[in-house]
NUDRENBA-30011 format. One record per residue (C-alpha): residue in three letters; residue number from 1; z, y, x. Coordinates in nm, 3 decimals. Layout:
N
<pt ALA NUM <Z Y X>>
...
This chain:
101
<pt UNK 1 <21.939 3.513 -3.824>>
<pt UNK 2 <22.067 3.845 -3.804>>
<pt UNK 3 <21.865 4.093 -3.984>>
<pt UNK 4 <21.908 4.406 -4.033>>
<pt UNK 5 <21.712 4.681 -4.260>>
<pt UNK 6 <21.625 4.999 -4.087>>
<pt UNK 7 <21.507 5.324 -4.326>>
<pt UNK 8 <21.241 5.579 -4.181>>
<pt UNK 9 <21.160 5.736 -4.492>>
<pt UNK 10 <21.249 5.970 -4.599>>
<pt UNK 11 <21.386 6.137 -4.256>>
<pt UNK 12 <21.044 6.161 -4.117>>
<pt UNK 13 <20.815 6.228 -4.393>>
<pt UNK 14 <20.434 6.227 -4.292>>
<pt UNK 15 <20.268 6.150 -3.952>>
<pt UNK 16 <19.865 6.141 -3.931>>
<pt UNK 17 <19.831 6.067 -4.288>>
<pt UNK 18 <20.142 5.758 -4.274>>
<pt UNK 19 <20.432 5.717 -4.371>>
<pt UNK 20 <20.711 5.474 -4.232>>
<pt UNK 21 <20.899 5.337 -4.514>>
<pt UNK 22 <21.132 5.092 -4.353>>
<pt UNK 23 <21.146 4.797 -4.142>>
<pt UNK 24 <21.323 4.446 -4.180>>
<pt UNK 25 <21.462 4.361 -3.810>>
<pt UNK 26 <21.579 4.021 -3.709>>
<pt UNK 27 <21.747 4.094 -3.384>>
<pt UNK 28 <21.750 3.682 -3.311>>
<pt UNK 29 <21.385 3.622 -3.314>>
<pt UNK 30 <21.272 3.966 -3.232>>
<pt UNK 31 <21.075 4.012 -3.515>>
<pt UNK 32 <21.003 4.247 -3.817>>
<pt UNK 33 <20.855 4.351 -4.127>>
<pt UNK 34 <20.652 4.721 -4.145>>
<pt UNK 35 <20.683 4.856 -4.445>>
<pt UNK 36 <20.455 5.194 -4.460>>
<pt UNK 37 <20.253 5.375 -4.666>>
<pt UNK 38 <19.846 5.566 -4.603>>
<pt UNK 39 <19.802 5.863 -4.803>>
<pt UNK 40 <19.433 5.849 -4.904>>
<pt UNK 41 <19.265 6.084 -5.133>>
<pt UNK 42 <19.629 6.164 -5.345>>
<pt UNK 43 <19.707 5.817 -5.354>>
<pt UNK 44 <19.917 5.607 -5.144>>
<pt UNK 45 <19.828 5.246 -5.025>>
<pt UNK 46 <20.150 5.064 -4.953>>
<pt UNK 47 <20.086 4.778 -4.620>>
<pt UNK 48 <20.286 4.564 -4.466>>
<pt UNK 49 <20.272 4.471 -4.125>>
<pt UNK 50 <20.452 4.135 -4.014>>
<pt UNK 51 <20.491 4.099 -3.657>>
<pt UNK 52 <20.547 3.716 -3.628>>
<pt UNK 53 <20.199 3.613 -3.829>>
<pt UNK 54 <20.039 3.947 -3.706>>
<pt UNK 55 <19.957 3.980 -4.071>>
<pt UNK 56 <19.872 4.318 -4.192>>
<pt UNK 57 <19.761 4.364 -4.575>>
<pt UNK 58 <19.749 4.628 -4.859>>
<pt UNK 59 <19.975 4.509 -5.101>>
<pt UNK 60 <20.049 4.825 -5.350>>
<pt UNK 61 <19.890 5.142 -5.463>>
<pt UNK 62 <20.030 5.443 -5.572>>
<pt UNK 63 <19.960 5.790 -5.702>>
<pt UNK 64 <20.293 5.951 -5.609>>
<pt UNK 65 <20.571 5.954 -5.402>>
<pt UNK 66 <20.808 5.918 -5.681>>
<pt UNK 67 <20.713 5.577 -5.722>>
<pt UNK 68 <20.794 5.465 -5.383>>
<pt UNK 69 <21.157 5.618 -5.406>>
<pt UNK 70 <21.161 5.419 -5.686>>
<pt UNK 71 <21.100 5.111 -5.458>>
<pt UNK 72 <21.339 5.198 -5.200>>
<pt UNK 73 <21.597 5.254 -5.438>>
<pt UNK 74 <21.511 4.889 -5.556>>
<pt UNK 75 <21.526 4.774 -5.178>>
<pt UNK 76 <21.866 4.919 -5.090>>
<pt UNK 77 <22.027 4.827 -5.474>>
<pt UNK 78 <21.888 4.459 -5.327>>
<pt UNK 79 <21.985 4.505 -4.966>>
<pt UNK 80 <22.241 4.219 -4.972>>
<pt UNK 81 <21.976 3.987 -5.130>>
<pt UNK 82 <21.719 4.108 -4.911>>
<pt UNK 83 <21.961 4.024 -4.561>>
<pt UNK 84 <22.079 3.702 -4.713>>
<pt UNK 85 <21.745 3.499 -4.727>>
<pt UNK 86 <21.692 3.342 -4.375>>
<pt UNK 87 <21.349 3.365 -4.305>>
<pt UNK 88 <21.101 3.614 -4.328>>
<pt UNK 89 <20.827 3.462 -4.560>>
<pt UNK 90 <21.140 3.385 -4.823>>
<pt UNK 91 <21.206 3.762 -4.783>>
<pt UNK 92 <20.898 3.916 -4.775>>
<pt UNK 93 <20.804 3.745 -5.147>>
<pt UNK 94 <21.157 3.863 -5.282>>
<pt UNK 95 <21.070 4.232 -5.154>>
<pt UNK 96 <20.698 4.222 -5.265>>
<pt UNK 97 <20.806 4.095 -5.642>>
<pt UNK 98 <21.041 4.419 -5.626>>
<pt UNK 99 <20.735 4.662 -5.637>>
<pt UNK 100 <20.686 4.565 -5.983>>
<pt UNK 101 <20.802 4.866 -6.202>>
């Protein structure tokens, strides 16, 4: 695999009430993992969109952007975890058990 973590946030900020967090690319398979977030009423919903299943699920809630800076501080401090599991499901539970804070 050769996967490779790409951070949208927080160069581009806010588009139609999203925000791109980052995304988890592996360039072999052509796949990825969405990480993004849906302002709604001064909260944020955190989703995550996984193009090989086509899974797409709500998986955090928020009431500030503070807390998800928090997250992505976790997910870079983690980055070399985060690349070294080879697959995406093994991945995707390490990242999700990182939102914990």
């Amino acid at each position: 695999m050769n996967i490779s973590i790409i951070y949208i946030y927080p160069d581009i900020i806010e588009i139609n009430n999203e925000i791109n967090l980052f995304r988890i690319v592996d360039r072999n398979i052509k796949e990825t993992l969405v990480f993004y977030a849906k302002n709604t009423n001064d909260s944020y919903q955190l989703y995550l969109t996984n193009t090989m299943t086509g899974d797409n699920r709500n998986f955090h809630n928020t009431d500030n952007l503070e807390n998800i800076n928090i997250w992505i501080n976790k997910i870079k401090a983690n980055e070399d975890n985060i690349i070294g599991n080879k697959n995406f499901e093994k991945i995707e539970k390490y990242i999700l058990n990182l939102i914990e804070y």
